[in-house]
C-alpha positions in Angstrom: 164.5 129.3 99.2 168.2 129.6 97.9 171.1 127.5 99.1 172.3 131.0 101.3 168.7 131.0 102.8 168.5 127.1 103.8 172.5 127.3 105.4 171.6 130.2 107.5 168.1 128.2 108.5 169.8 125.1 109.3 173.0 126.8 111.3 170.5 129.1 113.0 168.4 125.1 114.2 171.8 123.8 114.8 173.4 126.9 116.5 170.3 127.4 119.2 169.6 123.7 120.1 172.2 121.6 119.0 172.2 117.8 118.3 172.9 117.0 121.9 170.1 119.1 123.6 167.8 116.4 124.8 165.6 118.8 126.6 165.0 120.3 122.9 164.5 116.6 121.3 161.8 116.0 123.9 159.9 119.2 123.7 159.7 118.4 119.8 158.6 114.9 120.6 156.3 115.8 122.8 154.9 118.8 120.3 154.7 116.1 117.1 152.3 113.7 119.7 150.4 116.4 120.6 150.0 117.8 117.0 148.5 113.8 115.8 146.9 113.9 118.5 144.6 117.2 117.5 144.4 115.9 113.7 143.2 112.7 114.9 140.8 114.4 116.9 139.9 116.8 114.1 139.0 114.6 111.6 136.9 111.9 113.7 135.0 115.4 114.6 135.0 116.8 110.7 133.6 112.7 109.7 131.5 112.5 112.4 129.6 115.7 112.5 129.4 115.3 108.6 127.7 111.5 108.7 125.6 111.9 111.9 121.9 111.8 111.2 120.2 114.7 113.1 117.2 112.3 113.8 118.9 109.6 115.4 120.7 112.4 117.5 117.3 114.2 118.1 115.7 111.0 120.0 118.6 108.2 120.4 120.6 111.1 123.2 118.6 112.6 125.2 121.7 113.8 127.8 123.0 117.3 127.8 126.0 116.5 125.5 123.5 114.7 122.4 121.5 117.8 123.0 125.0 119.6 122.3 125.8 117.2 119.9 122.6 118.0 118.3 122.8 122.0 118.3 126.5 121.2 115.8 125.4 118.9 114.0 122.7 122.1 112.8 125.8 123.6 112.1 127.5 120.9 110.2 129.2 122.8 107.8 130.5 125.5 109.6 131.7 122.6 111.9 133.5 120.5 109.2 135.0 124.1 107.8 136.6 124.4 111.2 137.8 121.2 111.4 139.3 120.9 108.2 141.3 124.3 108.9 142.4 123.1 111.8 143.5 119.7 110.1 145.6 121.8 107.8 147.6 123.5 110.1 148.3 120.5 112.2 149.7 118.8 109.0 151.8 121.6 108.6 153.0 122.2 112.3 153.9 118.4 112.1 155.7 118.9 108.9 158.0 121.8 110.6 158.5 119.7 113.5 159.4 116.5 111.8 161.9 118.8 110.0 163.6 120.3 113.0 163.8 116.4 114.8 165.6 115.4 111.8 168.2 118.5 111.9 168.6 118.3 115.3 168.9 113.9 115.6 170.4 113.7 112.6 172.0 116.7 110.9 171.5 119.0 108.3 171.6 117.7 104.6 169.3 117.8 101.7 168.3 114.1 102.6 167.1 114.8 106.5 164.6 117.2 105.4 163.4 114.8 102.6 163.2 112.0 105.3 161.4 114.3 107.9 158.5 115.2 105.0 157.9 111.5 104.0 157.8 110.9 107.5 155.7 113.3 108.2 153.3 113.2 105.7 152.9 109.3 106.2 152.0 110.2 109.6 149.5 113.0 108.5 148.2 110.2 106.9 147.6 107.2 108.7 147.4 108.6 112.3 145.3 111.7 110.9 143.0 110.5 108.2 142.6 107.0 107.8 142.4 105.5 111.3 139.6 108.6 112.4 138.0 108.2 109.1 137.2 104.5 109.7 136.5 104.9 113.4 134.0 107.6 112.7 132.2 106.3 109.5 131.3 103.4 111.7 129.6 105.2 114.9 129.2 108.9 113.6 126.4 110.0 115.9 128.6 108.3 119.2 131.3 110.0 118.1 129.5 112.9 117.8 128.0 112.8 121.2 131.8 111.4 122.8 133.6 114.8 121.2 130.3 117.2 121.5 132.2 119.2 124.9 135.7 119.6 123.7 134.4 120.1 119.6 132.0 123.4 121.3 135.6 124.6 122.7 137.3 124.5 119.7 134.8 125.7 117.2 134.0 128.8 119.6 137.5 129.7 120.1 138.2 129.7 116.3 134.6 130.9 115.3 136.0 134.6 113.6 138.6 132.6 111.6 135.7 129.8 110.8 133.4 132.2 109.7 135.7 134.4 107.3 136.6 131.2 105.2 133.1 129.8 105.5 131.6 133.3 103.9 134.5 133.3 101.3 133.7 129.2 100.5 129.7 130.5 99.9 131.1 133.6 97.8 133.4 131.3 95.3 130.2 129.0 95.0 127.4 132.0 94.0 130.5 133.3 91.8 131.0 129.9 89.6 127.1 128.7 90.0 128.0 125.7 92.1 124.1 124.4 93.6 123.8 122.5 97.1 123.0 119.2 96.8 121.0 117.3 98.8 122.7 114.6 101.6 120.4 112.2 101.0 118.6 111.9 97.2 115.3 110.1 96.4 116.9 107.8 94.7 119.2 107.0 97.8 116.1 106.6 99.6 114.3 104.6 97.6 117.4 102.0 98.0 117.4 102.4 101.5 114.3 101.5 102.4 114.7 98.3 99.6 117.3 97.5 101.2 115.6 97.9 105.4 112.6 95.5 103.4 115.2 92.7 102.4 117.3 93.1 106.1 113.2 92.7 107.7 114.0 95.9 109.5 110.5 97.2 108.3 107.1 95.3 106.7 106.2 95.1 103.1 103.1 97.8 103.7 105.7 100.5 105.2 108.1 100.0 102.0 105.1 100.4 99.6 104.5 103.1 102.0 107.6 104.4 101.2 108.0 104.2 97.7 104.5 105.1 97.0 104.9 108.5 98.7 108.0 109.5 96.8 107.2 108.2 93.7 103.6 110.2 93.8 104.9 113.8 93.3 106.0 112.2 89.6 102.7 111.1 88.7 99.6 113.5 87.0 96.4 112.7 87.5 95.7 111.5 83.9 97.7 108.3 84.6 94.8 107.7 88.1 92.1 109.2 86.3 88.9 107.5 84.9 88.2 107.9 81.5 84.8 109.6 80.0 83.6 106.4 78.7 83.7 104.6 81.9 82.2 106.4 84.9 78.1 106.9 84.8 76.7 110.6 84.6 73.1 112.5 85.6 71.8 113.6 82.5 70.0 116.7 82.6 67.0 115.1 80.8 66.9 112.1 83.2 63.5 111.9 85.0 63.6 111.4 89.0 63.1 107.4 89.1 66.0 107.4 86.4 68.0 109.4 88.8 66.9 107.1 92.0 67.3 104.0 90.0 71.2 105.3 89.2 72.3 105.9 92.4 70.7 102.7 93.3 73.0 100.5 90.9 76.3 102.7 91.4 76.0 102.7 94.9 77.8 106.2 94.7 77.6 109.3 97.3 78.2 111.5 94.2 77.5 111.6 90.3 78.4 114.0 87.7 75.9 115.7 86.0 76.1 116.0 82.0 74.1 118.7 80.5 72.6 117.3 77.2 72.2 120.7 75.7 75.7 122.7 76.2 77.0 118.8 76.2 79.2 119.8 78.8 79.5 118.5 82.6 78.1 121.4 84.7 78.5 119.8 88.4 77.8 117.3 90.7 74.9 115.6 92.2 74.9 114.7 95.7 73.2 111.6 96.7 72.2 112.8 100.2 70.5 116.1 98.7 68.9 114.3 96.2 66.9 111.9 98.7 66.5 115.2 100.9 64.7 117.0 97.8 62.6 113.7 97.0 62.0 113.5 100.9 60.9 117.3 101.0 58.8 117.6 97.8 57.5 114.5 97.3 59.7 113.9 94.3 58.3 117.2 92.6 61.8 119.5 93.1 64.2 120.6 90.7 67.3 119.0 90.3 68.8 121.8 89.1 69.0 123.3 92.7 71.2 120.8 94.4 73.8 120.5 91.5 77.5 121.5 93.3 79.5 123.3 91.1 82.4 121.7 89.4 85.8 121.6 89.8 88.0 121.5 86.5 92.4 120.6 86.8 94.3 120.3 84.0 95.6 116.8 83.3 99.0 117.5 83.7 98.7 118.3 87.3 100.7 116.2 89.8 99.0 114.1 91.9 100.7 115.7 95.1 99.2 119.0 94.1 95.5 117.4 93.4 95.4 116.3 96.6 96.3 119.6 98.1 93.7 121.4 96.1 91.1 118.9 96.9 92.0 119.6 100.8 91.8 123.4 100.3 88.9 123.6 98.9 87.5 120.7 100.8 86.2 118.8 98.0 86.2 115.0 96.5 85.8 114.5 93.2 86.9 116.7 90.4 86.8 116.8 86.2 89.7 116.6 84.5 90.0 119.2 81.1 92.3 118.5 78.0 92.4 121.5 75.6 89.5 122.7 77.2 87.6 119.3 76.8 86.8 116.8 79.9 88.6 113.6 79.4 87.9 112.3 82.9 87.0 111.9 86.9 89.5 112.1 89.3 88.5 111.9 93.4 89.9 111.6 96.2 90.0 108.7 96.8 92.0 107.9 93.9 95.0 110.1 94.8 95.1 108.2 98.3 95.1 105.0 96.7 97.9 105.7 95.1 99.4 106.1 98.4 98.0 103.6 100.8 96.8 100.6 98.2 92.8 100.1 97.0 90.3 101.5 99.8 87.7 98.6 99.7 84.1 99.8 100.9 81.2 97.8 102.4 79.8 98.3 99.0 82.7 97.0 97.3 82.6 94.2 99.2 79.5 92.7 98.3 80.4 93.4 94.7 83.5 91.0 95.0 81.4 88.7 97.2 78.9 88.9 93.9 81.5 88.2 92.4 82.9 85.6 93.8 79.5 83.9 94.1 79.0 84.0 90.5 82.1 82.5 89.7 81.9 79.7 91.7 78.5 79.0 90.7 80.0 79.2 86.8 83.0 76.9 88.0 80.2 74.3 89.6 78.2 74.4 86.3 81.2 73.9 83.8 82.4 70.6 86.2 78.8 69.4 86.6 78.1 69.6 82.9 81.9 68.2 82.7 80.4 65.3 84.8 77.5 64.7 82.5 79.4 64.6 79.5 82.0 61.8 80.7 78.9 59.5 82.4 77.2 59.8 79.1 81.0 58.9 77.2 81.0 56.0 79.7 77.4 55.1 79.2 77.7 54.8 75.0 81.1 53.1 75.6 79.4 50.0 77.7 76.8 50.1 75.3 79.3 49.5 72.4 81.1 46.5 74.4 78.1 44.7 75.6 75.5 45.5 72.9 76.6 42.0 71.0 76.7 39.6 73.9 73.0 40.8 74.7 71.6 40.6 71.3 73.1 37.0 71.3 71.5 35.9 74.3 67.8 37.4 73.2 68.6 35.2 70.1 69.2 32.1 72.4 66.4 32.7 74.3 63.7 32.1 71.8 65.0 28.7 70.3 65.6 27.7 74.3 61.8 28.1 74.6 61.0 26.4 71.4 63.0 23.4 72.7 61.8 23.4 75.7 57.8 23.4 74.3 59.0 20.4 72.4 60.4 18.9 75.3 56.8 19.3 77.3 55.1 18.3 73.9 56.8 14.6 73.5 
C-alpha cells in the first residue's frame, strides 16, 4: 500500500466517523472485547479438546454435555482445525479494530497504526493464548465438558470451511510424506506409569504389569526358551517303566518325544494318554499311537505372536527350529510368565519345600560339626594348661604315701 492508498484509507476513517463520534469509539470498543473474548474462548476449546483423554471423558462425565464433550473430542482434529481458523481471524479483526481506535482517538500518522499493531498483537497474545493455554492444560477434560454446548455451535456453523482446510492439511501431508504420530508413545507410557508407582497411585504388581506387557511384543521366544540340553525327552527306544518312571520324576503333564533313528523330535507325549493306554492294555500298547504332533516356530518370533498361535491352535508347548535344527521348548506357560511373574505349581512347591529342607538340614550339619570342632579346640586347649599341674600332683602323691607308711612304720 502506497502513501496515495493509505491518505485516502485514513481520510475515508476520518471523514465517516470522526475523532469526536463517541457512538463510533464505543461500537469499536465494544467489537475489540468481543473479538478477545472469542480467541480466548477458541483457544481454551483448541487446548482443551487437544489434551483431553477420551477415557477419563468416557467414564468421569456421564451428563449429556461429557457425552457431547465426548462425541468432539472423537473429532479432535477437525475440532482444533476449526479452532485455530477461527483464532486467526479474531487476531486479525482485532488488529483492524485496534487500528481504526487509534485513527479515530488519536489521529492518523505512521506512528498510530504502529501503536495500534503492538497493541494489538500484545493483546492477541496474552488475553488469547497464554492465559487459555494455562487455564486449559490444567483441567482439559472440565474444560472440555464447560465449552462442549457452545464449541458444537461453532464447529457446525463453520463445518464447510473446517472441512475444506482440514482435506487440504491431509493432502500437503500424503504430498511431502509427513506420518501421524502417536499422542501418547510407549516410551511415554512406560514413564508414566514409573512415575503413578513412585506417586503410590498404583502397586508394584500393576507396574510390572505394565511394563511387562509393553516390553513383551520386543522379546522372541529364544530369549524364554529352554535350551535342548536342559529339558528331558521320551526316547523312542525307552521301554514303558522308563517312560512311567520319567513322568514320575518330572512331574510333567507333557514330554517331548525324541526319535533315536531320524534323531529328530517327532511330537509330544501326553501324560494323561499314556496312563490311559497303560490302564487299557495292561501296559502292552504302542506308544507310537498317542504321540501329538508337533508344533515347530522359528526362533525369531515375538513372544506376543507365540502366544497368539499357541491360542489358535489351542496348544501348550511348542519346539523351537534354528536353520532347520531344534534348539529348544517353548510353552505356554513361559510366554505368560513373562507377563504375570513365575506361575508356581503344587509340584513346584514341594520342590522348593525340598529344597528348603535340604538346606537347612546342610546349614544344621555345617554349625553342628562347627560345634564339634570348637569343643574339641577347647578340649586340647585345657589339656595343654592343666596337663603340668596334674602330672605334678601324681608325682606328689606317691612320695606322700611313702611318707606316710614311714610315719605308720616308726
Amino acid at each position: 500500500m502506497d502513501s496515495s492508498h493509505l491518505s485516502r484509507f485514513i481520510y475515508f476513517a476520518d471523514d465517516n466517523f470522526g475523532t469526536n463520534n463517541v457512538g463510533a469509539l464505543i461500537g469499536f470498543i465494544v467489537g475489540l472485547v468481543l473479538l478477545c473474548l472469542l480467541s480466548f474462548f477458541t483457544t481454551l476449546c483448541e487446548v482443551a479438546y487437544r489434551e483431553s483423554s477420551p477415557t477419563k471423558l468416557r467414564y468421569a462425565y456421564r451428563k449429556s454435555a461429557g457425552r457431547l464433550a465426548f462425541k468432539l473430542v472423537e473429532k479432535k482434529d477437525m475440532v482444533v482445525m476449526c479452532n485455530r481458523l477461527l483464532d486467526v481471524l479474531c487476531t486479525i479483526a482485532i488488529v483492524i479494530v485496534a487500528i481504526y481506535l487509534g485513527l479515530l482517538t488519536i489521529g492518523s500518522n505512521w506512528l498510530v497504526i504502529l501503536m495500534a499493531v503492538l497493541v494489538a498483537f500484545f493483546v492477541a497474545i496474552v488475553l488469547g493464548e497464554v492465559i487459555p493455554s494455562t487455564i486449559a492444560q490444567q483441567r482439559p477434560e472440565r474444560c472440555a465438558v464447560i465449552m462442549s454446548y457452545p464449541m458444537a455451535i461453532i464447529f457446525y456453523l463453520f463445518y464447510p470451511l473446517t472441512f475444506i482446510f482440514y482435506e487440504f492439511t491431509k493432502l500437503l501431508k500424503k504430498w511431502f510424506h509427513i506420518q501421524e504420530t502417536a499422542d501418547v508413545s510407549e516410551k511415554e507410557l512406560k514413564v508414566l506409569a514409573s512415575d503413578a508407582y513412585r506417586e503410590g497411585s498404583i502397586e508394584k504388581e500393576e507396574h510390572d504389569l505394565v511394563l511387562n506387557s509393553l516390553n513383551f511384543d520386543d522379546k522372541t521366544i529364544e530369549r524364554i526358551m529352554v535350551p535342548v540340553r536342559n529339558f528331558s525327552a521320551v526316547n523312542t527306544e525307552m521301554t514303558i517303566d522308563k517312560i512311567c518312571k520319567l513322568f514320575e520324576e518330572t512331574n510333567y503333564s507333557r514330554l517331548p518325544v525324541f526319535d533315536e533313528k531320524t534323531k529328530k523330535f517327532i511330537g509330544i507325549l501326553h501324560q494323561k494318554d499314556f496312563y490311559e493306554l497303560m490302564i487299557s492294555n495292561k501296559g502292552q500298547g504302542e506308544i507310537s499311537s498317542i504321540i501329538k504332533p508337533a508344533l515347530f516356530m522359528d526362533y525369531k518370533t515375538n513372544c506376543s505372536k507365540a502366544l497368539k498361535r499357541f491360542q489358535a491352535l489351542r496348544q501348550h508347548i511348542a519346539f523351537v527350529r534354528k536353520d532347520g535344527i531344534v534348539i529348544g521348548l517353548i510353552t505356554i506357560e513361559d510366554l505368560l510368565e513373562e507377563l504375570v511373574g513365575d506361575i508356581e505349581d503344587e509340584y513346584d512347591a514341594e520342590d522348593l519345600e525340598k529344597e528348603a529342607a535340604e538346606k537347612l538340614q546342610a546349614r544344621s550339619d555345617k554349625a553342628d560339626a562347627q560345634e564339634v570342632d570348637r569343643r574339641r579346640e577347647e578340649f586340647k586347649d585345657s589339656v595343654i594348661l592343666t596337663g603340668p599341674e596334674d602330672e605334678g600332683d601324681n608325682d606328689e602323691s606317691p612320695i606322700d604315701d611313702s611318707v606316710n607308711d614311714d610315719s605308720n612304720d616308726a
